[in-house]
C-alpha positions in Angstrom: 0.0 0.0 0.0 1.4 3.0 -1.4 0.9 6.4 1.0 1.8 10.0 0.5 1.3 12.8 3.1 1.2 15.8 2.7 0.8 19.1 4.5 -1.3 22.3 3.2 0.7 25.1 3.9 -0.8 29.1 3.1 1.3 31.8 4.4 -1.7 34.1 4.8 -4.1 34.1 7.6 -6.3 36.8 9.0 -5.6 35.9 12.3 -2.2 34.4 12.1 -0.5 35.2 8.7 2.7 33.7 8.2 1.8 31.0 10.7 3.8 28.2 9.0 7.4 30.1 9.6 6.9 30.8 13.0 9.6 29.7 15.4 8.6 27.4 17.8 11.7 26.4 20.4 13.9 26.8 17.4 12.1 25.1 14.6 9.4 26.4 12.2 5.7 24.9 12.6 6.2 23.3 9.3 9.1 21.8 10.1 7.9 20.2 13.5 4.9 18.9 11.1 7.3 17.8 8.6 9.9 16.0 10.8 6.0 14.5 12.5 4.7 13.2 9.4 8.3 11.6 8.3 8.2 9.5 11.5 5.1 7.9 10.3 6.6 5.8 7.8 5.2 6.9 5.2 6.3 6.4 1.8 6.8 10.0 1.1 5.9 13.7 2.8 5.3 16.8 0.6 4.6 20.1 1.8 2.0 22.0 -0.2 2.5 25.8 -0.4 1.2 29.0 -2.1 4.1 30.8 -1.2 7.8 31.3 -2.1 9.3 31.8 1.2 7.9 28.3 2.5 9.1 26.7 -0.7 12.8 27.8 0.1 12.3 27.0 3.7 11.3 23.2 3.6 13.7 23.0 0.9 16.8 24.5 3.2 15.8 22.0 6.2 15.7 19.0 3.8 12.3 18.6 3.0 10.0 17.9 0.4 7.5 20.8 -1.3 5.5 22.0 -4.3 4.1 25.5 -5.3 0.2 25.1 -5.4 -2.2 27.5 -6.4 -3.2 30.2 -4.3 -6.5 30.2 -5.4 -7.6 27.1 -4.0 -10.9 27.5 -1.7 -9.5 24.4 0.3 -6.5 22.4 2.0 -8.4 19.2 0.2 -7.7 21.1 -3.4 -4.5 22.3 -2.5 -3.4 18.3 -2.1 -4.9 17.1 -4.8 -2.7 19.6 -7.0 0.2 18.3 -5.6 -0.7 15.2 -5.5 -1.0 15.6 -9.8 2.2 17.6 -9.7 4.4 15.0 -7.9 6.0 12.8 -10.0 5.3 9.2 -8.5 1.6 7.9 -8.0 0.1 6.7 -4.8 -2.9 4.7 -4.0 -3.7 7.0 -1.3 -3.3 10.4 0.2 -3.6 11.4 3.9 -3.7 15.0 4.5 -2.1 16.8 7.3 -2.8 19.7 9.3 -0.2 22.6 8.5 -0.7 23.9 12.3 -0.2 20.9 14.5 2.9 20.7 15.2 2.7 18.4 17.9 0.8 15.7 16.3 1.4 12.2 16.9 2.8 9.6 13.9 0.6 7.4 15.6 -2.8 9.3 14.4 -1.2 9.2 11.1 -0.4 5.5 11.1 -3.6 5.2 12.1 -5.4 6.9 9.1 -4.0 4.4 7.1 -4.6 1.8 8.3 -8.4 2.7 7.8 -7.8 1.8 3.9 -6.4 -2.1 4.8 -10.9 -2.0 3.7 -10.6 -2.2 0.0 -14.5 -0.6 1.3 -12.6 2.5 2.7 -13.0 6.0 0.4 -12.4 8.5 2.9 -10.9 8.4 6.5 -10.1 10.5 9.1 -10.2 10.2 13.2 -12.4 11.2 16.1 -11.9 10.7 19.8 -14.3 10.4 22.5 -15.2 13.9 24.8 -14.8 14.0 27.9 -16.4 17.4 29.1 -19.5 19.4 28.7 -17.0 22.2 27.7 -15.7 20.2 24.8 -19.3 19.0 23.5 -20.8 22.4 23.5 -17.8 23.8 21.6 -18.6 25.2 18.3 -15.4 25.6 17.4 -14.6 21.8 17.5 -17.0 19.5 15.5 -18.9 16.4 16.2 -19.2 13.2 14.5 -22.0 11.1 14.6 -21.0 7.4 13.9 -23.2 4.2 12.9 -22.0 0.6 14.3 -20.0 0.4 11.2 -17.9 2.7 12.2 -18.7 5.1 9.6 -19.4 9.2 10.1 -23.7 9.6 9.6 -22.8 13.5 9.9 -20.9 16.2 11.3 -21.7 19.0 12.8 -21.1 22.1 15.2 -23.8 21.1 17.8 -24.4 18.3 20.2 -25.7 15.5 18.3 -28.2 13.8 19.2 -30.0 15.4 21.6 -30.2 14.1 25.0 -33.9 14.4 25.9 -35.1 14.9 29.5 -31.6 15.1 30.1 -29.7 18.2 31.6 -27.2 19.4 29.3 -24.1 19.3 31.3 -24.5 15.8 31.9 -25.1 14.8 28.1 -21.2 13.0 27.7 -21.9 10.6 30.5 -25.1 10.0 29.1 -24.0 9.1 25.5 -20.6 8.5 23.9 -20.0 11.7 21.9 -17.0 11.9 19.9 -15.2 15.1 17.9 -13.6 15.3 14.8 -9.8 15.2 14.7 -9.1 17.1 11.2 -7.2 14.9 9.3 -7.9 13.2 6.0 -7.2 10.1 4.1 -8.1 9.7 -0.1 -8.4 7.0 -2.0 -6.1 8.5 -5.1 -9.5 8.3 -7.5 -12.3 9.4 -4.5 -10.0 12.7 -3.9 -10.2 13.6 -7.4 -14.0 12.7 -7.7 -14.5 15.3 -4.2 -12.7 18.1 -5.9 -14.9 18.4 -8.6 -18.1 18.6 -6.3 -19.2 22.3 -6.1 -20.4 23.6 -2.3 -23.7 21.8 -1.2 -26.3 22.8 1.3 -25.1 20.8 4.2 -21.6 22.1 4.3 -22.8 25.6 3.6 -24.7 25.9 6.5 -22.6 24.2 8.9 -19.2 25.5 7.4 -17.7 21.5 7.4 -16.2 20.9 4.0 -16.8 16.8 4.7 -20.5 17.5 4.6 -20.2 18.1 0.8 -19.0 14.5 0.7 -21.5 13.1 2.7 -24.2 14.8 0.8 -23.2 13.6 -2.3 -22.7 9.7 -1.2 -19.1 9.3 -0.3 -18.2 7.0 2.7 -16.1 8.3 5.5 -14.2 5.9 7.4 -13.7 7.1 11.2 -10.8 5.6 13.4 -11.0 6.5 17.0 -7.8 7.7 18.5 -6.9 8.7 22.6 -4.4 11.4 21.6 -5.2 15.0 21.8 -4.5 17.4 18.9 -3.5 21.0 19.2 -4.5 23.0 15.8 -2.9 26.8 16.3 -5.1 29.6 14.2 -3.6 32.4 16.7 -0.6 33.1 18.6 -2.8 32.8 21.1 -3.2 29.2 20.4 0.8 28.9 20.2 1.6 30.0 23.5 -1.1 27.7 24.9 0.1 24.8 22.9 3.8 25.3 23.4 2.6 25.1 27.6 0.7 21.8 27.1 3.7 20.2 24.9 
């Protein structure tokens, strides 16, 4: 089984810009993702930029990186060009956050194991919540799973609803579990999603996986016990470089 990672990286951000340059305890944020992903074992890891000065940088630290479009609405687009601009086909792609620096190989390995299925299209993780503070977060999203292990939906609110039951006890009253953003393609499912144009669902939730959903595709979950830390602020840095 043939598997390529690679890592969406924009330099621009509203509330972060430059975010994949920044210097965490000597090392960039794409290099700590990098120098992640490459402990995986996976066959190959290729950054996937819109911008010059991350181009040079992965290249100066040893690493692996294409120029991308900078028009691209999505980190999902962004690897599919790269995925057509690298030389060497793969089977299957597993997309990695550009701003988690900290995440495990594990969560990576564990993606792909998800396509051992010849079944499997789509993959990506969840983990259980713990906390009312977690489940009522609409910042972090929630899957719904069947006993297949397959996501039913995502979305930004509690789901289902607990009836008769306070709120704050909801998690010890049903297994909830929130999505842990990365993605594995099948090579010919990712090129299939890209040509899908916004649909209702995702629209109205903002969840770019609800397009897929909505227009048949299967989403493998894998349940995982290790926390991620995305960083959109340097906010979020300062917190995650405390919790590291």
């Amino acid at each position: 089984m043939k598997v390529i990672g690679i890592i969406p990286a924009r330099y621009a951000s509203t509330r972060f810009p430059g975010k994949p340059l920044t210097d965490i305890n000597g090392k960039s944020m794409i290099q700590r993702v990098y120098e992640q992903a490459k402990k995986s074992g996976l066959a190959e890891v290729l950054v996937a930029t819109d911008d010059a000065r991350i181009l040079e940088h992965v290249k100066a630290f040893g690493g692996k990186a294409v120029m991308t479009d900078s028009n691209h609405q999505s980190g999902t687009d962004r690897c599919f060009e790269a995925y057509q601009l690298n030389d060497e086909p793969y089977e299957y792609i597993i997309n990695i956050q550009g701003d988690e620096p900290f995440i495990h190989p594990e969560q990576i390995e564990l993606v792909a194991t998800c396509f051992n299925s010849t079944h499997t299209q789509l993959a990506t993780l969840i983990k259980k919540i713990e906390t009312p503070e977690e489940l009522f977060n609409v910042n972090s999203p929630k899957v719904v799973v069947g006993t297949t292990g397959e996501a039913l939906y995502f979305s930004r609110q509690p789901i289902p609803y607990c009836r008769n039951i306070p709120s704050d006890i909801w998690h010890k009253q049903h297994t909830y579990y929130k999505h842990i953003g990365i993605y594995g393609y099948r090579a010919d499912i990712l090129e299939q999603i890209t040509q899908l144009p916004p649909s209702a669902l995702e629209t109205a939730e903002s969840l770019e996986q609800l397009r897929w959903l909505e227009n048949g595709f299967r989403i493998t979950t894998a349940i995982t016990d290790h926390e991620t830390i995305g960083i959109d602020t340097p906010e979020d840095l300062q917190r995650a470089i405390e919790r590291s």
